[in-house]
C-alpha positions in Angstrom: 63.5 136.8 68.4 66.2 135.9 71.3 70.1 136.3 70.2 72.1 134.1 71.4 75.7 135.4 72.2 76.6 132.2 74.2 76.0 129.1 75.8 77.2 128.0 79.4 74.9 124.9 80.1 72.4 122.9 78.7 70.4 119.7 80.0 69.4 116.9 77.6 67.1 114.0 78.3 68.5 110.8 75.9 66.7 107.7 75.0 69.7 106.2 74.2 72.3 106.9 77.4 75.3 104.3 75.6 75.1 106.1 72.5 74.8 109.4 73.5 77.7 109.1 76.1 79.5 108.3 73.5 78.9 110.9 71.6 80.1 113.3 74.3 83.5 111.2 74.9 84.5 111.7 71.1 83.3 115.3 71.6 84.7 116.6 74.5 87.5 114.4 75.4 85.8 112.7 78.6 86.7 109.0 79.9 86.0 107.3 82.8 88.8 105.7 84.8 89.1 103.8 88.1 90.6 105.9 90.7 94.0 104.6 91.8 94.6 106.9 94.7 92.9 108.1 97.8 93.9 110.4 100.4 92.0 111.3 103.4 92.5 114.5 106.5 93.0 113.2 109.8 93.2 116.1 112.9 94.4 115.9 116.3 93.0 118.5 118.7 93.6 119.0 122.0 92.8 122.3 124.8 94.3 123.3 127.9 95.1 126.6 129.6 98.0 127.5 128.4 99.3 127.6 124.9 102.4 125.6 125.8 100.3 123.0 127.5 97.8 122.9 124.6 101.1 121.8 122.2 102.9 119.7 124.6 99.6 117.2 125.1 99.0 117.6 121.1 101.9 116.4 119.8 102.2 113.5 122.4 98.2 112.7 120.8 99.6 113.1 117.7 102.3 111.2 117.6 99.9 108.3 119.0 97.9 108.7 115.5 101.1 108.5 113.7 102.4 105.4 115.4 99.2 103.6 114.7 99.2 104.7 111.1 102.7 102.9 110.8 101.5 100.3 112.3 98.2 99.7 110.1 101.2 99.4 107.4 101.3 103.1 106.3 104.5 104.6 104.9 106.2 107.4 106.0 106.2 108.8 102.6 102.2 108.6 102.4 101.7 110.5 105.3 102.7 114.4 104.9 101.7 117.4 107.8 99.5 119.4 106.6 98.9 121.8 109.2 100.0 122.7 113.0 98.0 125.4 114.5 97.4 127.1 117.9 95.2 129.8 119.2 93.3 131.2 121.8 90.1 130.2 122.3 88.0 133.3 123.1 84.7 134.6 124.0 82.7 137.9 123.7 81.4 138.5 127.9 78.3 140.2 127.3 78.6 141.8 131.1 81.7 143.3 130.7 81.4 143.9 127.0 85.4 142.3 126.6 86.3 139.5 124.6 87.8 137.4 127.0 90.2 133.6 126.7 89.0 130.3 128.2 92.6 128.6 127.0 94.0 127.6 124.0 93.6 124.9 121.7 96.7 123.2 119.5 95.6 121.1 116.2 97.8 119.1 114.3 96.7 118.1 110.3 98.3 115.1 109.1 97.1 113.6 105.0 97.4 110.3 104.5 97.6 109.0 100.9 96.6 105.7 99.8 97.3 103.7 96.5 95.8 100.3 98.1 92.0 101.5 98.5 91.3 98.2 100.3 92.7 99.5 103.5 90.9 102.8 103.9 88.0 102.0 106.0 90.8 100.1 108.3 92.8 103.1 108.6 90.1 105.3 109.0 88.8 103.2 112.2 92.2 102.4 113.7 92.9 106.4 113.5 90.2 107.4 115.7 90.6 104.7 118.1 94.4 105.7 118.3 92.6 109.2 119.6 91.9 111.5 116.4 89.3 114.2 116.8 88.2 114.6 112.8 89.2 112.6 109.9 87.9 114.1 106.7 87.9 111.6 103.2 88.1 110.4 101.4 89.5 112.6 98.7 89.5 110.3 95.4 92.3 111.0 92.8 94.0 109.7 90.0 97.7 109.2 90.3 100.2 110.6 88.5 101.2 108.6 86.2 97.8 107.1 85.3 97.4 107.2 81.4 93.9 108.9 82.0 94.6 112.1 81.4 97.1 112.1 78.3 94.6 109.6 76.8 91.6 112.9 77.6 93.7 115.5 76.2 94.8 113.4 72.8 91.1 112.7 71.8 90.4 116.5 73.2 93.4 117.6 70.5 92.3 115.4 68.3 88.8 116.7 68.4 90.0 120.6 68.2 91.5 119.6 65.1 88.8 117.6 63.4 86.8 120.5 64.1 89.2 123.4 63.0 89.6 121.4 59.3 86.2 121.2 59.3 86.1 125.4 59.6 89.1 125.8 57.2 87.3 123.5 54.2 84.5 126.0 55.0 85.9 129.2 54.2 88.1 127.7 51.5 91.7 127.6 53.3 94.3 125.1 54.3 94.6 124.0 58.4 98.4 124.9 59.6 100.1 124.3 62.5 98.7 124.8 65.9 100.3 127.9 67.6 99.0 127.8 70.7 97.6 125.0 72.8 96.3 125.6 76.5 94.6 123.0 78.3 93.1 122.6 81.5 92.0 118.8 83.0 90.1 118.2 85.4 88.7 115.0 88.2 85.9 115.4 89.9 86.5 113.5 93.8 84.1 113.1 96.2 84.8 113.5 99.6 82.7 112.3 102.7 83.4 113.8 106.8 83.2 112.5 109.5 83.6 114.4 113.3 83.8 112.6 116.7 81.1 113.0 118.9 83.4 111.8 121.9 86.9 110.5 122.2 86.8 107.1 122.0 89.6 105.1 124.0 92.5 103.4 123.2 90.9 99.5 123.7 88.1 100.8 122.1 86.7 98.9 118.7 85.6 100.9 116.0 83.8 99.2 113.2 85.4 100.3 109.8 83.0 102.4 107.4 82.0 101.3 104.1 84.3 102.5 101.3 83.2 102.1 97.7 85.4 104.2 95.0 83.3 104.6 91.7 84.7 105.5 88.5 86.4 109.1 87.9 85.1 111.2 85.0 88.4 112.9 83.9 87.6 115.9 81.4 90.3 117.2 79.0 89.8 120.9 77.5 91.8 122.1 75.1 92.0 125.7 73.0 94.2 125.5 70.4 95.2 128.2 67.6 95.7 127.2 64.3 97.8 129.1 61.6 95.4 129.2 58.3 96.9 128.9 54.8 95.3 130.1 51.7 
């Protein structure tokens, strides 16, 4: 005989996928929304042989990006620096056993946020013709104030509750109020990369990448405490 002191995952096969997806929504809270925002990473790198050299010819590249981003139609507020970095760039010299510098290399991070997700394989192209190095996206999300997750977590509450009167009829007591209630929600995005081989030049034509956005599952979790009365 095997105890069982608890359970982390299971897999099920269904023969009915409607009904039993339904099942799971009433049970754990889960819906499927369209995602109303995207965002992707775009980078900017640049070397030279000096660390001032290496940021002076960066943020000149980098500014190109941005100009091209306003120019595709992109906000200032949806475009936000995410990182500005500059380092050595170093090797180990077997010879001499040192570590020794080839130059230095600045990188700028810049995430641009999308609510129309019609335009992102356009922006996506017209960035690295304008000279970016890596663009990384997209990431999909769910805006803040889309009704998907306060719908998740009222079925999840409701649920916890359904359950916890079903516990206190058991044992012969009365449900009370809820004491403490901790939730955690959760999206589940899914990102794709993509790294320049080669720079490509500024008259250069880049054909746009396919971008499909699927439905989001959004999960809601809840714990909640209950006060019993007897």
């Amino acid at each position: 005989m095997i105890e069982t002191h608890g359970l982390n995952h299971i897999s099920l096969s269904v023969r009915d996928p409607e009904r039993s997806l339904a099942f799971y929504q009433r049970l754990f809270g889960v819906r499927e929304y369209h995602r109303d925002e995207a965002s992707i990473q775009v980078s900017v790198e640049n070397d030279a042989a000096t660390a001032a050299e290496a940021l002076d010819a960066n943020s000149k590249d980098t500014q190109k990006v941005l100009d091209r981003l306003k120019a595709e139609g992109i906000a200032d507020k949806a475009i936000e620096t995410a990182n500005v970095v500059v380092y050595p760039n170093r090797y180990y010299d077997q010879q001499s056993g040192q570590e020794k510098t080839t130059g230095y290399r600045a990188q700028n991070t810049v995430t641009v946020t999308f609510d129309d997700l019609s335009v992102i394989g356009d922006v996506f192209a017209a960035v690295i013709e304008a000279g970016a190095d890596n663009v990384y996206g997209p990431s999909w999300q769910l805006s803040e104030d889309n009704a998907a997750v306060a719908t998740a977590l009222t079925l999840a509450i409701a649920n916890a509750r359904s359950k916890a009167e079903a516990l206190a009829a058991d044992q012969g007591v009365q449900l009370g109020e809820a004491l403490i209630i901790n939730e955690s929600s959760v999206s589940q995005p899914y990102p794709m990369f993509d790294e320049r081989a080669a720079k490509a030049g500024a008259d250069s034509s880049v054909t746009p990448p396919p971008i499909n956005p699927q439905n989001m599952e959004v999960i809601a979790s809840v714990t909640v405490t209950y006060r019993m009365n007897r």
